[in-house]
C-alpha positions in Angstrom: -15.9 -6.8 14.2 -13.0 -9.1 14.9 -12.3 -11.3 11.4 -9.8 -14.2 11.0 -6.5 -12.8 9.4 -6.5 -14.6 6.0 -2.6 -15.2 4.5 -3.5 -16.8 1.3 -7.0 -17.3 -0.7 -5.9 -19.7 -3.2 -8.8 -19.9 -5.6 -8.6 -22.9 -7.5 -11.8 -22.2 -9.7 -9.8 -19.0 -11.4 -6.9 -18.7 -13.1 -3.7 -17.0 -10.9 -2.0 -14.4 -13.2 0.3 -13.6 -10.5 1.1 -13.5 -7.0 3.1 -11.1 -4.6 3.9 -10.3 -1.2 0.7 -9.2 -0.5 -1.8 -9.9 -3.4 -3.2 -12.4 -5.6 -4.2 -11.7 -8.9 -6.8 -13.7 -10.9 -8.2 -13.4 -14.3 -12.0 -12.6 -13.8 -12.7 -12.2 -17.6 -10.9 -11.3 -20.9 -11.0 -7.3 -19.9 -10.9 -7.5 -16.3 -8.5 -8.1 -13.2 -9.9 -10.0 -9.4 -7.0 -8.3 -7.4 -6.7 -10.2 -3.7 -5.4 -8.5 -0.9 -4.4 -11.3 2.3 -3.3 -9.5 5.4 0.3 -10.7 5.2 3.0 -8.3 5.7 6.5 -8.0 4.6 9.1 -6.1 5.9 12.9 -5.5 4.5 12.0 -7.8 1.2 10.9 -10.8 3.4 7.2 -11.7 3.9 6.4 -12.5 7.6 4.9 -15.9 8.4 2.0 -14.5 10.2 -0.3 -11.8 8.9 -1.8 -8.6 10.6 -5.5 -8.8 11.5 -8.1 -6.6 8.5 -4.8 -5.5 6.9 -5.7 -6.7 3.4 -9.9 -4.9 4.1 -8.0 -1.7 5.3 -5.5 -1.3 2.0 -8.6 -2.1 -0.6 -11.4 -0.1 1.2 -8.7 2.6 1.5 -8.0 2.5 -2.1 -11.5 2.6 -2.7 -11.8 5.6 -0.8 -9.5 7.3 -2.3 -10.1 6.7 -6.1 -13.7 7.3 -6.0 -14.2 9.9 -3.1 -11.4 11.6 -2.8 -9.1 12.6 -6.0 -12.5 12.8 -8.6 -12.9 15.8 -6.6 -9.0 17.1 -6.7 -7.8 15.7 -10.2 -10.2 16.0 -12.7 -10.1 13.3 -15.8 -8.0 11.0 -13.2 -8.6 7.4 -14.8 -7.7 4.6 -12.4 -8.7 0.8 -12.9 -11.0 0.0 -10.6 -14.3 -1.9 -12.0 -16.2 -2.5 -8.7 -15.6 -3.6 -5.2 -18.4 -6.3 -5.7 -17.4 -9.7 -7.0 -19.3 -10.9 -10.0 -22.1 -13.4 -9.6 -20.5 -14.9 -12.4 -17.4 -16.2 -10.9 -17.5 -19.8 -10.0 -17.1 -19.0 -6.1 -18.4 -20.5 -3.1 -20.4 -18.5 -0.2 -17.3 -19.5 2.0 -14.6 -17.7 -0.9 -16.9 -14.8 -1.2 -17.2 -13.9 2.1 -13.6 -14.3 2.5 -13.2 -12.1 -0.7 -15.4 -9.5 0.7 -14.4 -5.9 1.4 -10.2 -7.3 0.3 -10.9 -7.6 -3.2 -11.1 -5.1 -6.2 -12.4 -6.1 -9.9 -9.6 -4.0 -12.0 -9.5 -3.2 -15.7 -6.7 -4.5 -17.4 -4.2 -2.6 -19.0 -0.5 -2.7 -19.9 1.6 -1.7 -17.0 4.4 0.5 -17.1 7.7 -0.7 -15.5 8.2 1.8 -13.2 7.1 3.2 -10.1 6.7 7.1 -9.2 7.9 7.8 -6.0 7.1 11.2 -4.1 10.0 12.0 -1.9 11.3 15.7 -0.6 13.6 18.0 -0.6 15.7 16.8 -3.7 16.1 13.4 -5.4 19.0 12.0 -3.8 17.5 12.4 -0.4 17.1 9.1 0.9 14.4 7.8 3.1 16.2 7.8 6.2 16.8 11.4 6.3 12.8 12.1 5.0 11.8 10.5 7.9 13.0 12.8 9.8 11.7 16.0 8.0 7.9 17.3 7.0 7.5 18.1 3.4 7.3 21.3 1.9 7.4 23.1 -1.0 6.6 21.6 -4.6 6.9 17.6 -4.7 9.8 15.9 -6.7 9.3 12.3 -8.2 11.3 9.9 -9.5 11.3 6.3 -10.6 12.2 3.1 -9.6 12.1 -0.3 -10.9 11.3 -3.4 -9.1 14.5 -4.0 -8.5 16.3 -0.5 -7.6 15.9 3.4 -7.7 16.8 4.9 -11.2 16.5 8.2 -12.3 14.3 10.5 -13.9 16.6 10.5 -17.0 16.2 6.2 -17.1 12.8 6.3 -16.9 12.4 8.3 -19.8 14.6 5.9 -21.6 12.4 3.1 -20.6 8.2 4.9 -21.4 9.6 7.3 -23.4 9.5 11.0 -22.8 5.3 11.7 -23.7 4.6 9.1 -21.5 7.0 9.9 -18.5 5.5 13.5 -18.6 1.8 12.3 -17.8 3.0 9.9 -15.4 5.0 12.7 -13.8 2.2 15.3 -13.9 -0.3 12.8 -12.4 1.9 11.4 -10.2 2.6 15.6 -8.6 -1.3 16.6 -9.3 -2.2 13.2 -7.1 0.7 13.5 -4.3 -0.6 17.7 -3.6 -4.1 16.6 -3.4 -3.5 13.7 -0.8 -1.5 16.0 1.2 -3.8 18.6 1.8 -6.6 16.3 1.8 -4.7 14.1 4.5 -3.3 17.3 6.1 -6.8 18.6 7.1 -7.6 14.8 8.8 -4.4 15.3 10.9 -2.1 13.0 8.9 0.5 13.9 7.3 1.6 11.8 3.9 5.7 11.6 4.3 6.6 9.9 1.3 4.2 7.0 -0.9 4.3 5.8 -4.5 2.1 5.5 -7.6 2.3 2.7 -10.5 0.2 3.0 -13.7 -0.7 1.8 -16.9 -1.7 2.3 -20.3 -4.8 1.9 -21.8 -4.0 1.0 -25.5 -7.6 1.8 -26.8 -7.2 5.3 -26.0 -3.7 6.2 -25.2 -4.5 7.4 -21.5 -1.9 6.9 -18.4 -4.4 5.3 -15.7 -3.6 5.1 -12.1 -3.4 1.2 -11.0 -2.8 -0.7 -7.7 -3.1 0.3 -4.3 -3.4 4.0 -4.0 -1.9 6.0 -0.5 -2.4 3.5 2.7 -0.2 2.3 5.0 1.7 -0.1 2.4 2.5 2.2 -0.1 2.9 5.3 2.2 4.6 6.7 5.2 1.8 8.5 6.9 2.8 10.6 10.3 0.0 12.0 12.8 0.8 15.7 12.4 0.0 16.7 15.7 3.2 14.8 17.2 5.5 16.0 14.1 8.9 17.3 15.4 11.9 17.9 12.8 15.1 16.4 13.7 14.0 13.0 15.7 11.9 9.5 13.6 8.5 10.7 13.7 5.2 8.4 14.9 3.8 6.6 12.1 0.5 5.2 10.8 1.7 2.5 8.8 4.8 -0.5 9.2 7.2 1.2 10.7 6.4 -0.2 13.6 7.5 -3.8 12.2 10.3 -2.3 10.8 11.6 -1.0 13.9 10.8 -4.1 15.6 12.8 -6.1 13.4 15.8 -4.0 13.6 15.6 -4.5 17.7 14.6 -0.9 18.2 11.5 -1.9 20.6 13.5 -5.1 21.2 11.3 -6.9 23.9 11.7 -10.3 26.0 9.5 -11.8 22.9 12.4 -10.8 20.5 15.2 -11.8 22.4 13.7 -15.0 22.7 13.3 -15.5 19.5 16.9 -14.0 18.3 18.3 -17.2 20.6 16.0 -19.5 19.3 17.3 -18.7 15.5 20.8 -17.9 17.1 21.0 -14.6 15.7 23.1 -12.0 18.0 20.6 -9.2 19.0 22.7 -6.6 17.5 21.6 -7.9 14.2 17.7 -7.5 14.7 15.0 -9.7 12.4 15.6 -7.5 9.9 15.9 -9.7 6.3 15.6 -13.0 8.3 13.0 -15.6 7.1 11.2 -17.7 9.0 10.4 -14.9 11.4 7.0 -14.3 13.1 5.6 -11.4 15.0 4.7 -11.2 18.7 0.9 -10.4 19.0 1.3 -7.8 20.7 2.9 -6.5 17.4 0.4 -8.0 15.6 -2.0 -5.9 17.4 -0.4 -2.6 17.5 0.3 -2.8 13.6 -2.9 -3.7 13.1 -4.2 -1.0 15.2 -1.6 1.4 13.1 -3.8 0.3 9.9 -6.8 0.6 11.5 -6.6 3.9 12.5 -5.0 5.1 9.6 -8.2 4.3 7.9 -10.6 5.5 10.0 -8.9 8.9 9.8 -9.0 9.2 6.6 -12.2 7.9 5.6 -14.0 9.2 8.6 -15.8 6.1 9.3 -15.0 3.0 10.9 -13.9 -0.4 8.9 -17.4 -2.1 10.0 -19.1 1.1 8.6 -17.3 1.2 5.6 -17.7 -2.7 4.9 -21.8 -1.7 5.6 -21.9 0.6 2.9 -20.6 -3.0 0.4 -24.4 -5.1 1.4 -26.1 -1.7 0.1 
């Protein structure tokens, strides 16, 4: 079912706590979280002016999926945040805001976040991305951290949540990763590379997994029937954009653009503001998402939106 691409929500009746590239974040209560997710899309630290049709229902119903069907079953005693997919009655929302809020927003516990991320990236730690692109992963997983800001390593992390605390995030963060992959593996995807945050609940000391959870944001997801070592493999996820912007699938569109902003085409999009995408790559990122989802899940995005008016 087709569904207006929603950029921003802006719910006046709540208070914001935060907002990022993708999400807004409003205080639902004095223990809980309304996390947003709007279909925009950013790309090289710059948010695109138009957003990607279902993008924001894909990355929540595929978090969903994977907290509550998936990793239960693969990672016993996993905590994560997630209250409910269903937005409380007793929010002061209209019928318009909730239906807009349906199936792209989460009702998350709150708890103190750790400032780092664990990112799952093969063969060794100083491999960048570029060259993991071009590789499938094997053998054991290796993590490290990185700050909002910039990659830091292992060592700095432990400086920053302390060495008790960096072990459980590590341990989660490998148990996690190995169960994705072979979960993912047997649906014909491969996970390439994709990053956990989590927090701290302070009543009982336990690391919880927080925020989106493996999709096409957070992740680098290749089908693993076209893998090849040695060439950019197809992806699932914004690669597409990203290419795009850098003038790999340059098109008449682009180029038009590129003059219109005077940029040389050598340069690409990539960083610019102010830059919007073509529909058709609109379409074929949001057809990226879309089936992403659907192969993981095993359903399609109307079925799994069904399953919410149960």
């Amino acid at each position: 079912m087709a569904t207006s691409i929603v950029t921003s929500v802006g719910l006046k009746s709540l208070p914001l706590v935060a907002e990022g590239k993708v999400r807004e974040i409003y205080e639902a209560s004095n223990d809980t979280l309304l996390l947003v997710t709007s279909d925009r899309i950013s790309a090289y630290d710059v948010i695109l002016e138009n957003g990607v049709q279902d993008k924001g229902t894909v990355l929540t119903l595929l978090t969903n999926h994977w907290l509550n069907t998936v990793l239960p079953k693969h990672v016993p005693g996993l905590k994560h945040h997630l209250v409910s997919l269903n937005i409380p009655s007793s929010l002061d929302l209209s019928p318009e805001q909730r239906k807009t809020l349906r199936g792209r927003s989460m009702l998350v516990h709150k708890y103190r976040v750790f400032p780092i991320e664990a990112i799952g990236l093969t063969p060794t730690l100083s491999t960048p991305i570029a060259i993991t692109r071009r590789r499938r992963l094997v053998g054991k997983m290796k993590t490290y951290a990185a700050s909002r800001l910039s990659r830091i390593t292992p060592d700095h992390a432990r400086q920053i949540v302390g060495d008790r605390y960096a072990d459980k995030i590590e341990n989660l963060a490998l148990a996690i990763y190995k169960a994705a992959h072979e979960y993912a593996l047997e649906k014909g995807i491969i996970v390439a590379d994709t990053k956990f945050e989590f927090g701290l609940d302070e009543e009982t000391d336990e690391v919880v997994l927080i925020d989106e959870v493996l999709t096409p944001d957070s992740s680098r997801f290749w089908p693993a029937a076209d893998y090849a070592p040695g060439r950019d493999q197809k992806s699932f996820d914004k690669q597409y954009l990203r290419d795009w912007l850098t003038g790999k699938y340059l098109g008449h569109d682009a180029v038009l653009i590129l003059a219109e902003l005077r940029i040389p085409t050598c340069e690409g999009l990539k960083g610019k503001e102010g830059v919007s995408m073509t529909e058709d790559v609109q379409a074929r990122t949001s057809a990226k998402y879309l089936e992403a989802f659907q192969r993981l899940t095993g359903e399609s995005l109307d079925q799994a939106l069904a399953k919410l008016d149960n």
